[in-house]
DSSP file (Angstrom, degrees, kcal/mol; ACC not computed):
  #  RESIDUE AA STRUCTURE BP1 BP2  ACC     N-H-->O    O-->H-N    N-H-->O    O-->H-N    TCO  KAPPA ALPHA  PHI   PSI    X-CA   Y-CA   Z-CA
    1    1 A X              0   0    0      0, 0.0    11,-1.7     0, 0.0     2,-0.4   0.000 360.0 360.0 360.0 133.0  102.0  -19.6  150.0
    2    2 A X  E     +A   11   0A   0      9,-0.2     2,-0.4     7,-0.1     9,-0.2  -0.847 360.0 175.4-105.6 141.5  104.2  -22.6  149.8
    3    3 A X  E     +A   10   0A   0      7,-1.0     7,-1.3    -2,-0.4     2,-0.3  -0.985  16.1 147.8-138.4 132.7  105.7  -24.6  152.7
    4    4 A X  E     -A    9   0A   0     -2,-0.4     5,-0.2     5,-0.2     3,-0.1  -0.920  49.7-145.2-177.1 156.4  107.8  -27.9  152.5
    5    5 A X  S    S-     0   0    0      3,-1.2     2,-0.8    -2,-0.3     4,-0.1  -0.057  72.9 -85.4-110.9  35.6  110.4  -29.9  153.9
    6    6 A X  S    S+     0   0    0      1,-0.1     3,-0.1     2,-0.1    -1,-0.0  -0.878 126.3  44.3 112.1 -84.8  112.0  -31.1  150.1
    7    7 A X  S    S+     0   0    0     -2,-0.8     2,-0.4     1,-0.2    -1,-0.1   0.529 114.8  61.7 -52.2 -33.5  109.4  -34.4  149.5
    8    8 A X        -     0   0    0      2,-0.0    -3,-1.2     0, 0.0    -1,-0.2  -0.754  56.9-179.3-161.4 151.2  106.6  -32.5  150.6
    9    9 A X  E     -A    4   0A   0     -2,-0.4     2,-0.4    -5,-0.2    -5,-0.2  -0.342   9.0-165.2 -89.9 149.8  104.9  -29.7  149.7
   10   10 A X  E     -A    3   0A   0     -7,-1.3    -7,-1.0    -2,-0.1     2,-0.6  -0.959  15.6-158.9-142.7 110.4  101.7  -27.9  151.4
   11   11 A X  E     -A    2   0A   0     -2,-0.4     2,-0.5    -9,-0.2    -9,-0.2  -0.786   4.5-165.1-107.4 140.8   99.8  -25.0  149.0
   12   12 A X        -     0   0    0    -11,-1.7     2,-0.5    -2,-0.6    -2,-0.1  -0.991   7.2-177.1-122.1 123.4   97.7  -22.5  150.8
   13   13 A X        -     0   0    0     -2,-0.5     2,-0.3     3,-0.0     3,-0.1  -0.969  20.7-144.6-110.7 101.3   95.2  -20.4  148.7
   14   14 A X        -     0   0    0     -2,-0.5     3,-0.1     1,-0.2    -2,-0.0  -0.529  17.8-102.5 -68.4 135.4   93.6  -18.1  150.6
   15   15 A X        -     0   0    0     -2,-0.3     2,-0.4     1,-0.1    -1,-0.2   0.465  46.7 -84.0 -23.8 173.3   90.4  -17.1  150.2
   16   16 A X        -     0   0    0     -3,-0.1     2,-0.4   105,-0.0    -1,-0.1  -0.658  45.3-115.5 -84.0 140.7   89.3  -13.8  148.5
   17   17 A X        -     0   0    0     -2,-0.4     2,-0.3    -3,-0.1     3,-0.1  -0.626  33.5-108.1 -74.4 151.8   89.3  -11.0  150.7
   18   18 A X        -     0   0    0     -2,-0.4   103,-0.1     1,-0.1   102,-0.1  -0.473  46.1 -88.6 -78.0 139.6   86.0   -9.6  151.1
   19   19 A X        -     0   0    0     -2,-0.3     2,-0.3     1,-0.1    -1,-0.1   0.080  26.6-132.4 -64.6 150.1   85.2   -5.8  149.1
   20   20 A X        -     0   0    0     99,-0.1     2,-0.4     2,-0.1    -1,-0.1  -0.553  41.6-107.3 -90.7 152.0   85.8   -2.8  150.8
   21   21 A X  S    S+     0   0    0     -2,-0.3    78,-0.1     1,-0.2    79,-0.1  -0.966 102.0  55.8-127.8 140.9   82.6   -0.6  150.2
   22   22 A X  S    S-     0   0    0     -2,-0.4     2,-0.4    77,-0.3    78,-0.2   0.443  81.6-159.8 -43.5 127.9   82.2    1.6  148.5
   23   23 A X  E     -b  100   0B   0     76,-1.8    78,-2.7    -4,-0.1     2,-0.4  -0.875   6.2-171.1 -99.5 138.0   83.4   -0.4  145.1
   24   24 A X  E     -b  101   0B   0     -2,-0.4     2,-0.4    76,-0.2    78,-0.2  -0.970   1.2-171.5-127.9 109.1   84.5    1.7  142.4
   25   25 A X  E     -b  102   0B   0     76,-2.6    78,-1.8    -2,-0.4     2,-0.0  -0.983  58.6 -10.3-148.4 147.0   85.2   -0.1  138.7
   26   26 A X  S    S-     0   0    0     -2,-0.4     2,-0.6    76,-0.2    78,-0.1   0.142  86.7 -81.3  58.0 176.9   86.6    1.8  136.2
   27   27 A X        -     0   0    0     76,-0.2     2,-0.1    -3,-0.1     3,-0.1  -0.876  28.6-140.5-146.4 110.2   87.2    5.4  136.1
   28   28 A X        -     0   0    0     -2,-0.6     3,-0.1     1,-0.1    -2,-0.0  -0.366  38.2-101.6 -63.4 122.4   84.7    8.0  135.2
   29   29 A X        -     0   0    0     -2,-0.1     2,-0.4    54,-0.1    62,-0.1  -0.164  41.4 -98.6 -34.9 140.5   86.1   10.6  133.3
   30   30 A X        -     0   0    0      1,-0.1    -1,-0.1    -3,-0.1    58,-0.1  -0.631  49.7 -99.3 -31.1 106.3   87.0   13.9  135.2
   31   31 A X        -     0   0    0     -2,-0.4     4,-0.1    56,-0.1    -1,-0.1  -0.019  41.6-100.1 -56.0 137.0   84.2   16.4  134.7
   32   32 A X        -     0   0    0      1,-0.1     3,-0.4     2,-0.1     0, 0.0   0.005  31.7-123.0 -30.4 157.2   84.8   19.4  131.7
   33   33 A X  S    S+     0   0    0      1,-0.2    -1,-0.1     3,-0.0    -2,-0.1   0.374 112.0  46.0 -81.5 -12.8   85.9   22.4  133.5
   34   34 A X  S    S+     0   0    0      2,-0.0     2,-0.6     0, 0.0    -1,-0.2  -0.156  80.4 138.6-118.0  51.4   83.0   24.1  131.8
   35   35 A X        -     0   0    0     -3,-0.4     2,-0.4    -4,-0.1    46,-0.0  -0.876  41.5-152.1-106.5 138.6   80.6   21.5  132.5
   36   36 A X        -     0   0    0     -2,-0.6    -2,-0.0     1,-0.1    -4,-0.0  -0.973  21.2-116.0-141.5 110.9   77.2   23.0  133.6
   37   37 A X        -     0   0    0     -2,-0.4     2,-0.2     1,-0.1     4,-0.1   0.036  16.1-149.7 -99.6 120.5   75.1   20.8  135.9
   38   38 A X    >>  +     0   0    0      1,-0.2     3,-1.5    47,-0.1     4,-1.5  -0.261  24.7 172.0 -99.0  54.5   71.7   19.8  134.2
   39   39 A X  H >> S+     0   0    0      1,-0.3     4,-4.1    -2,-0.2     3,-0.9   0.807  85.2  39.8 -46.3 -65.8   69.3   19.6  137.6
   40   40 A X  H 3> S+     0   0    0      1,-0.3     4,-1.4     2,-0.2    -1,-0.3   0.861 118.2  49.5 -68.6 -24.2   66.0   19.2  135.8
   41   41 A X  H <> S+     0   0    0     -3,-1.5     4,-3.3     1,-0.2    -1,-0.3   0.910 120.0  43.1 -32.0 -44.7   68.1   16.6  132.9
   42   42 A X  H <X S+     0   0    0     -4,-1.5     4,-2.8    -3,-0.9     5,-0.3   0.975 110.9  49.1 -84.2 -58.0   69.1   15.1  136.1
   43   43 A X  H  X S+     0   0    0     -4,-4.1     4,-1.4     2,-0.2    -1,-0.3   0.839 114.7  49.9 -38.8 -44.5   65.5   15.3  138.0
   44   44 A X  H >X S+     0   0    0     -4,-1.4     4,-2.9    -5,-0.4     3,-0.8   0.992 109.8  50.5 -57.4 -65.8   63.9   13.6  134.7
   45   45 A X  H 3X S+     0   0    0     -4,-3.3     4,-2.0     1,-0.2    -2,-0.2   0.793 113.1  41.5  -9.3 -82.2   66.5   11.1  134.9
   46   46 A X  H 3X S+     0   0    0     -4,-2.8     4,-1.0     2,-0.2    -1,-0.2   0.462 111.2  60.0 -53.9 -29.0   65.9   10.1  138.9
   47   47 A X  H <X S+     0   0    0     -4,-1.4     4,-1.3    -3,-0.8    -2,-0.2   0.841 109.6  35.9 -97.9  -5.1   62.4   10.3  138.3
   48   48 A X  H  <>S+     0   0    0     -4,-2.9     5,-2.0     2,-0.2    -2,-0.2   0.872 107.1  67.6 -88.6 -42.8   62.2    7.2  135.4
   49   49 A X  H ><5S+     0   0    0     -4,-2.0     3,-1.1    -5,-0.4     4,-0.3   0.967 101.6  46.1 -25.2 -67.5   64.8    5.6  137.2
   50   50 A X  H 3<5S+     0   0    0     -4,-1.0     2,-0.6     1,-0.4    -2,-0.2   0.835 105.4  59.5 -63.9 -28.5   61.8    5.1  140.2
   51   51 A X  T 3<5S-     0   0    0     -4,-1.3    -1,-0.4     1,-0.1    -2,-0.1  -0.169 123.1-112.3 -67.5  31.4   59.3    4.0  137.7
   52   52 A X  T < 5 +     0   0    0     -3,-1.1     2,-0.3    -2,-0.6    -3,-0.2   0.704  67.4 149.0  50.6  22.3   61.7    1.2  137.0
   53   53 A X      < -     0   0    0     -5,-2.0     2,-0.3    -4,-0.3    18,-0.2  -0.711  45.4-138.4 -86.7 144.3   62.5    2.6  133.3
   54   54 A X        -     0   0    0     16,-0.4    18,-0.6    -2,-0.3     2,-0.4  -0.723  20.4-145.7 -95.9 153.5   65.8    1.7  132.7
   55   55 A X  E     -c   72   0C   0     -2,-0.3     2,-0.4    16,-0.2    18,-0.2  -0.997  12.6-163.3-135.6 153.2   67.5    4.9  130.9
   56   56 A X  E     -c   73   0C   0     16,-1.3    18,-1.5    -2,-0.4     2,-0.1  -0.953  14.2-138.8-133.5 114.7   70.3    4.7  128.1
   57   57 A X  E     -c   74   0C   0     -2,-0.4     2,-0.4    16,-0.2    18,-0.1  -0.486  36.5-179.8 -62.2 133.0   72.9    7.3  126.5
   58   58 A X  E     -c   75   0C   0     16,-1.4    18,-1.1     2,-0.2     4,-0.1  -0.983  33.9-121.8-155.0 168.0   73.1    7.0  123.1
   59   59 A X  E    S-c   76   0C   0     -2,-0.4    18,-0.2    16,-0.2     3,-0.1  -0.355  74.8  -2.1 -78.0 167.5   74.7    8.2  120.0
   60   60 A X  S    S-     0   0    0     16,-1.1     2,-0.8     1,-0.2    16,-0.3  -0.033 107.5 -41.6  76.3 179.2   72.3    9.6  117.4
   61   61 A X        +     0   0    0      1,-0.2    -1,-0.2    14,-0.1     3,-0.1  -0.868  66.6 158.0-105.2  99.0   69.1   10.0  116.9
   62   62 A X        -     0   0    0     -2,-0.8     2,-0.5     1,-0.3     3,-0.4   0.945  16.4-178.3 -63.6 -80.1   67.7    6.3  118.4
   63   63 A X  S    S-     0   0    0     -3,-0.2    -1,-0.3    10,-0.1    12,-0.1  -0.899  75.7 -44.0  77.1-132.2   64.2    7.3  119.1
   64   64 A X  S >  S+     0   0    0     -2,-0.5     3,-4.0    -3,-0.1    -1,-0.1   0.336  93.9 146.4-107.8 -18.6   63.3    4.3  120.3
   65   65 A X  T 3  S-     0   0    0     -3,-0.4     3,-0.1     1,-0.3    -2,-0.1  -0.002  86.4  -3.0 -38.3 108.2   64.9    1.9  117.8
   66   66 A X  T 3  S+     0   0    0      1,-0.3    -1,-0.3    -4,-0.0     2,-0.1   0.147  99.9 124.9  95.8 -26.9   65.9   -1.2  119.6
   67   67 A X    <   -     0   0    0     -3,-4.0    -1,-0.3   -11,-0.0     2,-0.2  -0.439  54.7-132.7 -69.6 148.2   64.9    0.1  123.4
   68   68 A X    >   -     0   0    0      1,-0.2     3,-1.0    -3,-0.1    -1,-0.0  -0.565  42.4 -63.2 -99.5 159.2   62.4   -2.3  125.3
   69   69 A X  T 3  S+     0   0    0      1,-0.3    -1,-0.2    -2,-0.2     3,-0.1  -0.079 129.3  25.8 -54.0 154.2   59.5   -1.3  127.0
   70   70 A X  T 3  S+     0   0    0      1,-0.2   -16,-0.4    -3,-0.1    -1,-0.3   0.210  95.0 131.3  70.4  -5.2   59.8    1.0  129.9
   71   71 A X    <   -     0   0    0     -3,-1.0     2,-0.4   -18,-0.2   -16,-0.2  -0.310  42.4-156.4 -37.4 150.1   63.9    2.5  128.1
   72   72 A X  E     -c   55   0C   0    -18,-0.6   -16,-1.3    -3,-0.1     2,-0.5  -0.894   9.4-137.0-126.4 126.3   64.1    5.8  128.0
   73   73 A X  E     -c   56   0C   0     -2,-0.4     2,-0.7   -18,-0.2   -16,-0.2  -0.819  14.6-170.1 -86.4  92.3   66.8    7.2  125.2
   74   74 A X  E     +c   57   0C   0    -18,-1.5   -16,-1.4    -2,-0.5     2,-0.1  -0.715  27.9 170.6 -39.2  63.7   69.1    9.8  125.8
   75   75 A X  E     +c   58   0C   0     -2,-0.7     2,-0.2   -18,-0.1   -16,-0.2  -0.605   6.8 125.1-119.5 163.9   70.5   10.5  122.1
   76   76 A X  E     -c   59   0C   0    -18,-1.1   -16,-1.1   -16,-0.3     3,-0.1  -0.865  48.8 -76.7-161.8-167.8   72.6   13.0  120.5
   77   77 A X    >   -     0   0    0     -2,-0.2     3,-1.7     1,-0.2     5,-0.3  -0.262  58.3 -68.7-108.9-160.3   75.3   13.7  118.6
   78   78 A X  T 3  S+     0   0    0      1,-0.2    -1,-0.2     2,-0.1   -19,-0.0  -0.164 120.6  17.6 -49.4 147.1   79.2   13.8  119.4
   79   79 A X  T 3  S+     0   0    0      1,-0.1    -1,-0.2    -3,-0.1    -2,-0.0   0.330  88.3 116.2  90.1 -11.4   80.3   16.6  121.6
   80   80 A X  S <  S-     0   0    0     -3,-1.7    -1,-0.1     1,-0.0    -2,-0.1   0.763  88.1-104.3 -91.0 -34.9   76.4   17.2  123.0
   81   81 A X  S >> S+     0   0    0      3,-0.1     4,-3.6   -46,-0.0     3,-3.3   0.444  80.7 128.2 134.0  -0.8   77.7   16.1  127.0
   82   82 A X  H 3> S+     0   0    0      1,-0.4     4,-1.0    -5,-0.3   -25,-0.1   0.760  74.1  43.5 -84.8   4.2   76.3   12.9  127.3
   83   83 A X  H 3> S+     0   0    0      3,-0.1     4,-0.8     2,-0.1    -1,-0.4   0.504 117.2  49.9-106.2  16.7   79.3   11.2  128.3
   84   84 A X  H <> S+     0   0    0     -3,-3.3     4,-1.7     2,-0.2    -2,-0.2   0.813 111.2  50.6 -86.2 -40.4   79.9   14.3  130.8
   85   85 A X  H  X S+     0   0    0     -4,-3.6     4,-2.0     1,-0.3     3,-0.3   0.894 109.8  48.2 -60.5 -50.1   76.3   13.8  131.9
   86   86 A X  H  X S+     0   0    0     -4,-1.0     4,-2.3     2,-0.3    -1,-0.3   0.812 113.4  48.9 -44.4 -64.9   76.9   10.0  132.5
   87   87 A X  H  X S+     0   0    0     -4,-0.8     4,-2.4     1,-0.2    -1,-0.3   0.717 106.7  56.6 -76.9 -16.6   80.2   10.8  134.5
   88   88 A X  H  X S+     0   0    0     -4,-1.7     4,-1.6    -3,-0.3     5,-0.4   0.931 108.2  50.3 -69.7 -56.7   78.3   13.5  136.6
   89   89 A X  H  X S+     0   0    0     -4,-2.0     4,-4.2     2,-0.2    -2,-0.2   0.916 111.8  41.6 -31.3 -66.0   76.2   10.8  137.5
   90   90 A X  H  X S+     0   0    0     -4,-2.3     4,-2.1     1,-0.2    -2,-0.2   0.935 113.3  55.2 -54.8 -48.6   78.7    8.5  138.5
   91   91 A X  H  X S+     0   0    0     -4,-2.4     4,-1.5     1,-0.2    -2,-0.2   0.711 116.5  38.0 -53.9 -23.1   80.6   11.3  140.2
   92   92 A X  H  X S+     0   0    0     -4,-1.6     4,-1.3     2,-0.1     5,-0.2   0.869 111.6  58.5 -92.3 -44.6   77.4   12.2  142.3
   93   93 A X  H  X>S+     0   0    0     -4,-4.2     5,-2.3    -5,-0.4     4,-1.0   0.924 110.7  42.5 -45.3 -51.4   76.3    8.5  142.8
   94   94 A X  H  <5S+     0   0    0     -4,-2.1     3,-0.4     2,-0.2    -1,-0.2   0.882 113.0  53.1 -74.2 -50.7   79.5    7.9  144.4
   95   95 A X  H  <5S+     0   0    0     -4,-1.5    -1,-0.2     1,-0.2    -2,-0.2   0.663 112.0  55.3 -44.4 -16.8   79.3   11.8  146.8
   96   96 A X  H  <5S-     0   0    0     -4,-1.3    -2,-0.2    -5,-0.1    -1,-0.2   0.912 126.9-108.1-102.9 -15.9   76.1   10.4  147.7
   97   97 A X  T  <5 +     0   0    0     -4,-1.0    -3,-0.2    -3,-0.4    -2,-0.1   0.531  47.7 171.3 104.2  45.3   77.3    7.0  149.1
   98   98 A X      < -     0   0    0     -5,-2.3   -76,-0.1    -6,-0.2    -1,-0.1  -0.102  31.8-140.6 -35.6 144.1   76.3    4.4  146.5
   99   99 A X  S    S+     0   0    0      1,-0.2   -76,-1.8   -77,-0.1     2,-0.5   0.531  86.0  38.1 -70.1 -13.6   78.0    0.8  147.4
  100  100 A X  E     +b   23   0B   0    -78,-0.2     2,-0.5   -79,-0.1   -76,-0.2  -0.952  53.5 160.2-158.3 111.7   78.6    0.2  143.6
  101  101 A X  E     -b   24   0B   0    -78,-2.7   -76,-2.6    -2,-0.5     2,-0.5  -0.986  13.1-176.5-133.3 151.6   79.5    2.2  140.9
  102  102 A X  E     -b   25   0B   0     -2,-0.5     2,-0.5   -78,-0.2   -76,-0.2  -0.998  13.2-152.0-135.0 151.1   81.0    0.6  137.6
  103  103 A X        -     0   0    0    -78,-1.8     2,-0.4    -2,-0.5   -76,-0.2  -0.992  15.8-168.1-104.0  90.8   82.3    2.7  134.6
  104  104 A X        -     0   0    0     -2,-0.5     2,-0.2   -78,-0.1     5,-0.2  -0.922   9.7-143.8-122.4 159.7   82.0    0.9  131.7
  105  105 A X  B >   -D  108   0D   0      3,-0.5     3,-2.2    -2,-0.4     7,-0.1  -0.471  36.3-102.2-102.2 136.7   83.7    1.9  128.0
  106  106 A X  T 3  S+     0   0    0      1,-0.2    -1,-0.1    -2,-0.2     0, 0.0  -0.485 119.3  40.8 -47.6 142.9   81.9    1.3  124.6
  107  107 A X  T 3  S+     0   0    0     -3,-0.1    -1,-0.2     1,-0.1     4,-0.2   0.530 113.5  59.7 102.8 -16.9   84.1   -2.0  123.8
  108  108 A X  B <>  +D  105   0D   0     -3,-2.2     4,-0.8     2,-0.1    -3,-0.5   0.023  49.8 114.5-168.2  66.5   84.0   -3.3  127.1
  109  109 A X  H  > S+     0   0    0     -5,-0.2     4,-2.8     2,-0.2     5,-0.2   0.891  84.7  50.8 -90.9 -65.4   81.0   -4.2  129.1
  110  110 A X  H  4 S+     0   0    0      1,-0.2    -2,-0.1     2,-0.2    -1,-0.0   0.807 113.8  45.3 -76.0 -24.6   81.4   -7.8  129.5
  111  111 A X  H >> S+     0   0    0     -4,-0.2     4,-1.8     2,-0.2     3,-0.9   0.907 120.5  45.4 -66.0 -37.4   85.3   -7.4  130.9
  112  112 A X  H 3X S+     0   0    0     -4,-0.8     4,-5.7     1,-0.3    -2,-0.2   0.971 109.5  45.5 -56.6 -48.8   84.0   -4.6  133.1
  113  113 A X  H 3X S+     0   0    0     -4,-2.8     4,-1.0     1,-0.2    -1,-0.3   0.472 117.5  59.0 -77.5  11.0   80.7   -6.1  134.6
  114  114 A X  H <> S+     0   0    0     -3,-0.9     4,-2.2    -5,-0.2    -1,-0.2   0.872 106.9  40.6 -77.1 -51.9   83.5   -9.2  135.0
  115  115 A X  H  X S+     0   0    0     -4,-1.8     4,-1.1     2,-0.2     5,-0.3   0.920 113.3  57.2 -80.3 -30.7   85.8   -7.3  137.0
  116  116 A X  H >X S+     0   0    0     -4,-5.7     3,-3.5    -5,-0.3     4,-1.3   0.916 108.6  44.9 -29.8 -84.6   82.6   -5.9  138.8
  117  117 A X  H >X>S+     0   0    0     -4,-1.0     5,-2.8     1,-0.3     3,-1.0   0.832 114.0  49.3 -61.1 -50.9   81.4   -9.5  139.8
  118  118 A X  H 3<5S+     0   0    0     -4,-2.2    -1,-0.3     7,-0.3    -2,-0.2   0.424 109.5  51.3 -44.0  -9.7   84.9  -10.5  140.9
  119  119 A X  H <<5S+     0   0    0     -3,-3.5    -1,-0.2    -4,-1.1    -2,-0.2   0.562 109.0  55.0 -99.8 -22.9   85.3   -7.2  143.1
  120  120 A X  H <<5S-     0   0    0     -4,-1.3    -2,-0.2    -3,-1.0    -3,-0.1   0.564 113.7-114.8 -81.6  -5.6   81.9   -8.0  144.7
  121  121 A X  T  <5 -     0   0    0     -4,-0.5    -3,-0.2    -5,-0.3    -4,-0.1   0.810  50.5-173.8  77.2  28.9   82.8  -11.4  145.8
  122  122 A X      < -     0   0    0     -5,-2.8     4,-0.1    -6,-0.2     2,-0.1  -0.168  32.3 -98.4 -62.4 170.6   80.0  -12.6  143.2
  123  123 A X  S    S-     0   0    0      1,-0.2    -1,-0.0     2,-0.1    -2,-0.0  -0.541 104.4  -2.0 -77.1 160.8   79.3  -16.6  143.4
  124  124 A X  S >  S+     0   0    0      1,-0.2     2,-3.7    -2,-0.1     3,-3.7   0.101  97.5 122.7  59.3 -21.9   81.1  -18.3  140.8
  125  125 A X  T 3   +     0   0    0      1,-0.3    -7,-0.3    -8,-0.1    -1,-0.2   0.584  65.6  59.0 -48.4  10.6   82.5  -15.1  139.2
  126  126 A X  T 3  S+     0   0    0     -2,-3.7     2,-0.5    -4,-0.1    -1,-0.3   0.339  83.6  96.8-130.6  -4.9   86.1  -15.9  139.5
  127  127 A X    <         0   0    0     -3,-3.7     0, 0.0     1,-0.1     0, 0.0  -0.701 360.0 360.0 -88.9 144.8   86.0  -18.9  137.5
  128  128 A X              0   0    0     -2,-0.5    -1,-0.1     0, 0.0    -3,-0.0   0.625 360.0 360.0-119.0 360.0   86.9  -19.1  133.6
């Protein structure tokens, strides 16, 4: 906002507002209309999560190529679900009442996890 009587001028920046919770960035696809629920995929999933294994969709056949200890690889090929599986995820995370979910697109990780840290109020994040 600007305020002045000709000669001078007074600029007001307001802070950021602080995030509404739950934050949502980017937008997980809408699930297939034939998309069929994988509970024990899902169970597997949830239980390497608690062992602190990080787990990763990928295209192909990885194996392991390139994963760090404790990864676990999710691979196939086009068309197999895994980016249905991935949005079922997000779509559940969210029903279940995560604080944070981010969506991010092959192509665009580092603009997403940007507008992420800038939606969280991260320190510094807002600088370029």
């Amino acid at each position: 906002m600007q305020q002045g009587d000709g000669n001078t001028q007074h600029n007001y920046f307001p802070g950021r507002p602080a995030p509404v919770w739950p934050v949502l960035v980017g937008r997980p696809p809408a699930l297939a209309s034939a998309f069929q629920p994988r509970k024990e995929l899902r169970d597997q999933v949830v239980a390497a999560r608690r062992r602190g294994e990080d787990v990763v969709l990928a295209q192909g056949d990885t194996g392991r190529a390139g994963a760090g200890p404790g990864t676990r690889v999710l691979g196939g090929g086009g068309g197999v679900g895994k980016s249905q599986l991935a949005a079922w995820f997000a779509h559940d995370a969210l029903g279940q009442g995560a604080d944070l979910v981010v969506w991010v697109a092959a192509g665009q990780v580092i603009d997403m996890y940007a507008r992420a840290a800038v939606r969280v109020g991260a320190p510094g994040a807002d600088r370029r």
